[in-house]
C-alpha positions in Angstrom: 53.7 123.3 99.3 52.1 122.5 96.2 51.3 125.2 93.7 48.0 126.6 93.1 46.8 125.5 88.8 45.5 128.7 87.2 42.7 129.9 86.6 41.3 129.9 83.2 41.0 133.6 83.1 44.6 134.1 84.8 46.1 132.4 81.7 43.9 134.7 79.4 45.6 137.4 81.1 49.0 137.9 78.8 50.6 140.2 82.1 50.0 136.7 84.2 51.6 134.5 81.3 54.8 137.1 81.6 55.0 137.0 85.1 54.7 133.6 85.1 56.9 132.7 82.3 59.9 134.9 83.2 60.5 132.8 86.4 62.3 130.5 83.9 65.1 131.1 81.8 63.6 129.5 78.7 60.4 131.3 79.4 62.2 134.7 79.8 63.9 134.0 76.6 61.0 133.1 74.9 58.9 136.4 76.3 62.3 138.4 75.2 62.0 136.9 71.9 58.5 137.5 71.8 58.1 141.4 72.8 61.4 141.8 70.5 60.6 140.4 67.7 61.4 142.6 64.6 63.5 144.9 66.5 66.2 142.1 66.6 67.7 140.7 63.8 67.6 137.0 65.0 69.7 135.2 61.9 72.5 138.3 62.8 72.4 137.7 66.2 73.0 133.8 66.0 75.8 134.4 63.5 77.7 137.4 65.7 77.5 136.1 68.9 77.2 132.4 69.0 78.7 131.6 65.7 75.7 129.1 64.4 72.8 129.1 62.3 69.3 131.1 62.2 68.0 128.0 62.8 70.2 126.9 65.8 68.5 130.2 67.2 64.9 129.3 66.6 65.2 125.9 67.5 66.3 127.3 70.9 63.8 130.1 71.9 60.5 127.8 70.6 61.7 124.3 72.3 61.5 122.4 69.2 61.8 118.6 68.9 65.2 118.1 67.6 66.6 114.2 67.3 63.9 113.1 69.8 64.8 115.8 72.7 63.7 119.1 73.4 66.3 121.9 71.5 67.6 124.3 74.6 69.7 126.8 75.4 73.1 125.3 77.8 73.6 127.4 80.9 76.7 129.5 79.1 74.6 129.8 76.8 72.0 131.8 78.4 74.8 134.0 79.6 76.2 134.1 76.5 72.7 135.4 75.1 72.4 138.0 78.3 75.6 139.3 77.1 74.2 139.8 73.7 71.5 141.5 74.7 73.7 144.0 77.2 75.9 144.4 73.5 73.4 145.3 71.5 72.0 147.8 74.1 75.6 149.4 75.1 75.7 149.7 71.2 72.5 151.2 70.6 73.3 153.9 73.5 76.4 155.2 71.9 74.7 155.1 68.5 72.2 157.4 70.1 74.5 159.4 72.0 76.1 160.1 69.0 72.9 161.6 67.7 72.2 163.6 69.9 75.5 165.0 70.5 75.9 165.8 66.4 75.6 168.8 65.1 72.4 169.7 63.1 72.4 169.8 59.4 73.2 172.5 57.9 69.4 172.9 56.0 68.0 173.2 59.4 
């Protein structure tokens, strides 16, 4: 069945351009990316977990023309990047169980 183009107004719509661009794993990167972005330390994250260059990173999650093909993430890679993500969020738990579960100052 071929698929129906959008509609001018659908792709105005940023809720259609998620739904539509998650469907992909470079699109859901790219939205991840995108509603992340300065929550995430992207040169840190590149260096920790896949051991390359800020650049490498960006190159990756915008599609950029590198040596005449299309820069991408491999398929370990995108589960290597899902992995970071599910890290940095069992990380950020403990950090704020660990806050919550502190005793107050002694000022307060």
């Amino acid at each position: 069945m071929e698929e129906k183009k959008p509609t001018f107004e659908q792709m105005c719509d940023p809720a259609f351009r998620r739904k539509r661009n998650v469907t992909i794993k470079s699109g859901a990167v790219f939205v991840a990316f995108s509603e992340l972005e300065g929550l995430i330390n992207n040169a840190a994250l590149a260096r920790q977990y896949f051991k390359r260059s800020p650049s490498w990173l960006t190159q990756r999650i915008n599609g950029n023309t590198v040596f005449d093909k299309k820069a991408g993430f491999r398929p370990g890679e995108y589960t290597q990047l899902a992995e970071a993500f599910r890290d940095i969020a069992r990380r950020l738990a403990s950090h704020a169980d660990e806050i919550e579960s502190a005793a107050p100052d002694p000022e307060e």
